[in-house]
N, C-alpha and C positions, 0 to 999 in steps of 0.2 A: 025563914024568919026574915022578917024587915022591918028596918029602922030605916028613921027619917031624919037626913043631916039638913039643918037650916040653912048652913055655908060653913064657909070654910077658913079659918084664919094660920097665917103662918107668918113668925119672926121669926127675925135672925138678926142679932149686933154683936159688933167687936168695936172694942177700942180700946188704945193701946199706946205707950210714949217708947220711946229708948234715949238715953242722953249718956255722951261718950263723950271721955275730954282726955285730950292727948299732951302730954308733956314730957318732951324732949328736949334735953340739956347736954352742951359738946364742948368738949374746951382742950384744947391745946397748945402748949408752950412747947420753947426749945429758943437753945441758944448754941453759936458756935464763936468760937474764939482760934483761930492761929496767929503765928510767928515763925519770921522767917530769915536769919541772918546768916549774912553767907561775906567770906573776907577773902581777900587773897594778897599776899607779900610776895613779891617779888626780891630776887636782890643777887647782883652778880659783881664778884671780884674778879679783878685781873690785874697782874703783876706780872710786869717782863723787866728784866736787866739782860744788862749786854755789855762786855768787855772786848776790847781790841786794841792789838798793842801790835805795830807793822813797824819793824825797824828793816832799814836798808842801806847798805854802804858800796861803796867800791873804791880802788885805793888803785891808783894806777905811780911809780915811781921809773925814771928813769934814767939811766948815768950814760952818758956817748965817752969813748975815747978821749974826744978832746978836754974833757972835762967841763962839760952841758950836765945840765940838772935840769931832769923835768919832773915836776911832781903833782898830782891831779888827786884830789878827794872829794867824793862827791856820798854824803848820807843824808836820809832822809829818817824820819825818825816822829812814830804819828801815834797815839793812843787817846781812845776814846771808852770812856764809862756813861755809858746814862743808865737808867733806871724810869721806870715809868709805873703808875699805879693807877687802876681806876676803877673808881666804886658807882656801880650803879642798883638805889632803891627806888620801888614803888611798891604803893600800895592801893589797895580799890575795896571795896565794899559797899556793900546794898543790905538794908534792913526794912521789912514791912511786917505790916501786924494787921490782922483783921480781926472784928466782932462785929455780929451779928445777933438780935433777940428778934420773937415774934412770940407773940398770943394771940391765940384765936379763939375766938367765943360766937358757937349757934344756938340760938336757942329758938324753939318751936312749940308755942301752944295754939291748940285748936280745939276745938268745942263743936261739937255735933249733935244737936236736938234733932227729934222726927218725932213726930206723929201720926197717925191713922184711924182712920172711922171707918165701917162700914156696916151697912144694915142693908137687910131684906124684910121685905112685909109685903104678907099679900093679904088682902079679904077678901073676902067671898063673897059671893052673887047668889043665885037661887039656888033654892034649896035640890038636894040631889038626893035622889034612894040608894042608898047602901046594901047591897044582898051579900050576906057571908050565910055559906051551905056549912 
């Protein structure tokens, strides 16, 4: 059996879109705060007394025979009080403070179109014989 093909035709199309849209949002805060106070006192007493009392004598007497007289006294006789006091203050100190804020903010949009086409096509030319047995 045969048939008789005149030609030959063959399509083929596509087409097609995508759209894709991106959104991204970021956000961030923070805050820091210290204090720092720091002192210091010093403070020193001192108290000294002091007592002294130095007595001294000597006593020399003499009688001779002939009736001479000698007679000699010699004292010495010393005291002393002081007292003394002394105060010493200091003081010192340092105070600091800190803060700090921040924000941050990203944001991210984007958009993405595409498209595509494609096609085949063929036609045909002279006619051709077909034999299916």
């Amino acid at each position: 059996m045969s048939d008789y093909d005149p030609g030959f035709e063959y399509g083929h199309a596509e087409a097609g879109a995508e759209h894709a849209e991106l959104d991204q949002l970021h956000q961030a805060e923070g805050s820091e705060a210290d204090y720092n106070s720091q002192f210091n006192v010093y403070e020193q007493d001192t108290v000294s007394a002091e007592s002294t009392d130095f007595q001294q004598g000597s006593s020399v007497e003499f009688d001779s025979p002939d009736g001479t007289h000698y007679e000699e006294q010699n004292f010495t006789n010393y005291s002393n009080d002081s007292y003394d006091s002394n105060h010493v203050f200091a003081a010192e100190g340092s105070e600091s403070s800190h803060e700090a804020q921040f924000s941050e903010l990203d944001a991210l949009r984007q958009q993405l179109d595409s498209s595509f086409q494609e096609a085949t096509h063929i036609e045909g030319g002279e006619g051709h014989a077909i034999t299916s047995n």
